[in-house]
matplotlib code that plots the C-alpha trace (Angstrom):
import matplotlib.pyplot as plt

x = [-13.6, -10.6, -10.5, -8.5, -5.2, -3.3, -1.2, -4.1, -4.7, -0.9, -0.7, -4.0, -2.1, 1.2, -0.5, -2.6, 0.6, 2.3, -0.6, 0.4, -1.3, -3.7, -3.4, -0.4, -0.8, -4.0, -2.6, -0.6, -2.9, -4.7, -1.9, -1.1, -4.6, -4.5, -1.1, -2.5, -5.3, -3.3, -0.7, -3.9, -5.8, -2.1, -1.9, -5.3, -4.4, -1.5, -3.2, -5.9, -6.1, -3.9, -5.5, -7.5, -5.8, -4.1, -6.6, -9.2, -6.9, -8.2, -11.4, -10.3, -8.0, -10.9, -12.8, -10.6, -9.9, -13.4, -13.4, -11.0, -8.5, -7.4, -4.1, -1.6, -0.4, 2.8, 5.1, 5.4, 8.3, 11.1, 13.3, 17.2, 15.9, 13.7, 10.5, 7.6, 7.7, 4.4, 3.1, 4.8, 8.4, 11.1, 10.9, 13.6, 11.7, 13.4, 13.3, 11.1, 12.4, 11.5, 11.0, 11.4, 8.8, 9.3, 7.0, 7.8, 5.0, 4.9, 7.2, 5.8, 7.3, 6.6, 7.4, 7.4, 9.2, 8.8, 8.7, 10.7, 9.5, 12.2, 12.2, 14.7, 16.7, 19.9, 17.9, 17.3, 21.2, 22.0, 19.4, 20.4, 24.3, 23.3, 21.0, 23.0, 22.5, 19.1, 18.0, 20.2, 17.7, 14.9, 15.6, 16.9, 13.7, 11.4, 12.7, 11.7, 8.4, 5.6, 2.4, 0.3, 2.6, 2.6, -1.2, -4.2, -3.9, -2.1, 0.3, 1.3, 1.3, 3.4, 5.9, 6.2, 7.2, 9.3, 11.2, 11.3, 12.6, 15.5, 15.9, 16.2, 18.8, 21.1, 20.8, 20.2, 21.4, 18.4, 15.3, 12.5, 8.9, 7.2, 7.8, 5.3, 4.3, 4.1, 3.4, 2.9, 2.4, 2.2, 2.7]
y = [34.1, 31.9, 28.5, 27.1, 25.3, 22.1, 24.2, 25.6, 22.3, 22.2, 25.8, 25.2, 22.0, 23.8, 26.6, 24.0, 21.7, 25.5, 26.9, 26.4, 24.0, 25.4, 22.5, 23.2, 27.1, 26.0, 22.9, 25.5, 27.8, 25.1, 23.6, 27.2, 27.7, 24.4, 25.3, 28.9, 27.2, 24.6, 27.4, 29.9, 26.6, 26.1, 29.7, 29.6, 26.4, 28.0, 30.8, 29.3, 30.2, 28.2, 25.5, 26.4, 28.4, 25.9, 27.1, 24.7, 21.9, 20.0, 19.8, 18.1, 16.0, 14.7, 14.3, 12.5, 10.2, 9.0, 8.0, 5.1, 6.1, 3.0, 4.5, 5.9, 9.3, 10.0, 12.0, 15.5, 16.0, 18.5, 21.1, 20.7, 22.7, 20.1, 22.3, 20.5, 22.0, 23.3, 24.2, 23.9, 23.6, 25.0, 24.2, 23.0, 23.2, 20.0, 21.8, 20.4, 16.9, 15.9, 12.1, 9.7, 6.9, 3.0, 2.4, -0.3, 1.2, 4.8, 7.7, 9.2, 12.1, 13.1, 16.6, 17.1, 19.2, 18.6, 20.4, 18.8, 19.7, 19.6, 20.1, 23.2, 25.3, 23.3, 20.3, 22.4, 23.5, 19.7, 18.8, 21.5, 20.4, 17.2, 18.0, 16.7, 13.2, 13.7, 14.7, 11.9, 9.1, 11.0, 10.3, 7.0, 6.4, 8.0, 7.5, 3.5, 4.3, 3.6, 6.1, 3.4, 3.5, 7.2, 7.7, 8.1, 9.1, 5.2, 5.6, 9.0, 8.1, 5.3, 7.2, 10.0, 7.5, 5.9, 9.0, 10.4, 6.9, 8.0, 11.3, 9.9, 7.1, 9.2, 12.4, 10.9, 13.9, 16.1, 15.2, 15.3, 15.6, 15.5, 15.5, 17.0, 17.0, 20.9, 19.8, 17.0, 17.0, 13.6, 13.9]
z = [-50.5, -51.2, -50.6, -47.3, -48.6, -47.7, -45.0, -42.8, -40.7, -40.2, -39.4, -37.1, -35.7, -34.7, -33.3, -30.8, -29.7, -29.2, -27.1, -23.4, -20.9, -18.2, -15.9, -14.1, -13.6, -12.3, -9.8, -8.7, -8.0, -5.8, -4.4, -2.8, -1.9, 0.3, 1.9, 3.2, 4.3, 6.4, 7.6, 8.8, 10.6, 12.7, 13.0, 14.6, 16.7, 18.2, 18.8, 20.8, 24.9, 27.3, 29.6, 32.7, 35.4, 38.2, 40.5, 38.9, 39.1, 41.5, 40.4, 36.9, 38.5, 41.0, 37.7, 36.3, 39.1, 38.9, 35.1, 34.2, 32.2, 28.8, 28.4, 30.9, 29.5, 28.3, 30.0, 28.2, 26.3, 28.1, 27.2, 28.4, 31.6, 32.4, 31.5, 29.8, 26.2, 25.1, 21.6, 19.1, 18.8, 16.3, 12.5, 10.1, 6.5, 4.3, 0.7, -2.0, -3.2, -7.0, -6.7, -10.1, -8.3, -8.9, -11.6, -14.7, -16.9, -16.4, -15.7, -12.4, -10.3, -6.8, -5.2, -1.6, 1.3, 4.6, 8.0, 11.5, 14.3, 17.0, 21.0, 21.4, 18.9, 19.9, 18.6, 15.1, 15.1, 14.9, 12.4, 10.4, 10.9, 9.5, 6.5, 3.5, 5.6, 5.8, 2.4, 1.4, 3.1, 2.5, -1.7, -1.2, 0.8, -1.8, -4.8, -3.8, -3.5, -5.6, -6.1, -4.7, -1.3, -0.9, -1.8, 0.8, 5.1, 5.6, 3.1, 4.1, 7.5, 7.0, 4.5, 7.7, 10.1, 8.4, 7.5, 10.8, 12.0, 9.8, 10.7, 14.6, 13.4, 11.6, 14.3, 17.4, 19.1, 17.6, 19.3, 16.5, 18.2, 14.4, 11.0, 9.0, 4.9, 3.7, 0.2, -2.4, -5.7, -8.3, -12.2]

ax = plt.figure().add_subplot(projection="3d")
ax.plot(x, y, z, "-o")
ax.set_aspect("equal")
plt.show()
């Protein structure tokens, strides 16, 4: 048997900082198991039956005259023919934005698209018409964000508000019903 030489451990060494990492095939791998499982629980949503027939109406609404209601319920939202809109409503996907967040110490990077939900398709031409606009707030919004802001149900909540606040200010003429986060990923 020889003996090993000087150049083994920085063979051995080379060959460990070339060997690829297994963390980010398998975040991905995650990160597209979580988004099928949130796209089959809305398919299954959408697909669920429609309310009662209007034959038992009265009999809700006489229920519902004897319990006190906290809140008076919004009017549903309506289509341009003056149709309540039910379900859900068109979709204009927002591409994936990489985010440099606002953080002194480290260098962190956020990636996230987004989903619009808007009353009619007329709605979703505007949007669309407008995107450059959008996309434009949405990084000038993000990319002043810290990962402390953006983390946990608050954070996003707040950070989707906000955003569709924009959207609304800048397209006024496309009426948003939701804006929704299709994925998000930190590094």
């Amino acid at each position: 048997m020889s003996e090993p030489t000087k150049a083994d451990p920085e063979v051995a060494a080379m060959a460990a900082a070339v060997r690829p990492s297994r963390l980010v095939p398998a975040l991905i791998g995650m990160n597209s198991l979580m988004l099928v499982g949130v796209m089959a629980f809305l398919v299954m949503q959408s697909m669920k039956a429609p309310a009662a027939p209007a034959e038992h109406a009265p009999a809700a609404e006489h229920e519902a005259a004897e319990e006190p209601k906290a809140e008076p319920e919004a009017e549903p939202e309506k289509g341009k023919d003056g149709k309540p809109v039910k379900g859900l409503g068109p979709l204009v996907k927002i591409a994936d934005f990489v985010i440099h967040l606002r953080n002194p110490e480290i260098d962190r990077y956020a990636r996230l698209s987004f989903d619009v939900e808007v009353i009619s398709d007329a709605d979703r031409e505007q949007l669309n018409a407008h995107m450059p606009r959008v996309r434009d707030a949405f990084i000038s919004y993000l990319s002043d964000r810290t990962l402390e802001e953006l983390q946990g149900t608050e954070g996003l909540g707040r950070t989707k508000e906000a955003l569709a606040g924009r959207i609304r200010e800048l397209v006024p003429e496309a009426r948003v019903r939701s804006l929704y986060i299709s994925d998000f990923v930190v590094q």
